[in-house]
C-alpha positions in Angstrom: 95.3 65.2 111.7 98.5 65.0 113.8 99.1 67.1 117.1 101.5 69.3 115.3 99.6 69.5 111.6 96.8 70.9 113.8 99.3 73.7 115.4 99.8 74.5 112.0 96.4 74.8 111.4 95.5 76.8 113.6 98.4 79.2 113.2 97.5 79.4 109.6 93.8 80.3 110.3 95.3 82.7 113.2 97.4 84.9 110.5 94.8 84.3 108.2 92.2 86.0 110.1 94.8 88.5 111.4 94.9 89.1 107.5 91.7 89.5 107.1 90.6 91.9 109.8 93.5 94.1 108.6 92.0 93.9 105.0 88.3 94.8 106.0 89.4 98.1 107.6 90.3 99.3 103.9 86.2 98.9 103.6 85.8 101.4 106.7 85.6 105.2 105.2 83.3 106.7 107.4 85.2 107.9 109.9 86.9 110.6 108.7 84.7 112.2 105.9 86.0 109.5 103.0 89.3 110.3 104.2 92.1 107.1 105.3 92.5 107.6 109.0 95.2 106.1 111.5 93.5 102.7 111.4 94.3 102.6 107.8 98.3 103.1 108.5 97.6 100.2 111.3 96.1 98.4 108.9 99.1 98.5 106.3 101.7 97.7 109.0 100.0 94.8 109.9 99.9 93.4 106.3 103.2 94.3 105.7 104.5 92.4 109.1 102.2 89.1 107.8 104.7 89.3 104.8 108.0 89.2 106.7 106.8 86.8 109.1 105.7 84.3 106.6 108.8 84.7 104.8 110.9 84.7 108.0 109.0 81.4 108.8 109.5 79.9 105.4 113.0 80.7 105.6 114.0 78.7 108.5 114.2 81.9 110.6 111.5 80.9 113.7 113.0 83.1 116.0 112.5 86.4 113.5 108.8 84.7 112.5 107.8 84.6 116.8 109.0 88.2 117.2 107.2 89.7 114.5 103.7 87.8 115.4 104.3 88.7 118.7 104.6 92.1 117.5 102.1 92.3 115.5 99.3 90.9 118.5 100.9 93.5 121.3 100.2 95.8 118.6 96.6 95.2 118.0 96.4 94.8 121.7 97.6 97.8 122.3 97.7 99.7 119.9 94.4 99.3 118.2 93.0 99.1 122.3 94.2 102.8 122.7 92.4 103.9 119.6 89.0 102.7 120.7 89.4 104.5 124.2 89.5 107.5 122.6 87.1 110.3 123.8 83.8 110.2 122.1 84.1 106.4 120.9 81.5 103.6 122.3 84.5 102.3 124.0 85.6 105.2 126.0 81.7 105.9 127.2 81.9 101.7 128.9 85.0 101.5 130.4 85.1 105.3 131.8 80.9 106.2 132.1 79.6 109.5 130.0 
């Protein structure tokens, strides 16, 4: 495999797993009662961005395709971070003792 067919190949397995982790929190219902919660919105955002930045990417349009995958990990960094710092989470109890 050439140095840039395995960039590719590794972006592809990136999104792919980025795909994939968004689609296995559709399996998590525990949280609230059976009830969708927040992570489930996250989780539908994050699909919806693979979309456009596939297509973007497909279309010629890198700039768009970086921007939206940039998005899309400060997001999960952030985003999904905040959530598991949450008062009475695993998280919170490590990082601030309790």
């Amino acid at each position: 495999m050439t140095r840039p067919a395995a960039g590719a190949a590794t972006r592809s397995a990136a999104g792919a797993a980025r795909a994939a982790a968004a689609l296995s929190s559709f399996a998590i219902f525990d949280i609230w009662n059976g009830r969708p919660s927040p992570i489930h919105a996250l989780s539908v955002v994050a699909l919806v961005s693979l979309v456009f930045a596939v297509r973007a990417a497909r279309a010629g349009r890198i700039d768009r395709h970086r921007k939206i995958m940039r998005g899309l990990t400060l997001g999960a960094l952030l985003i999904a971070g905040a959530f598991t710092l949450l008062p009475g989470r695993i998280m919170h109890a490590v990082v601030f003792g309790g």
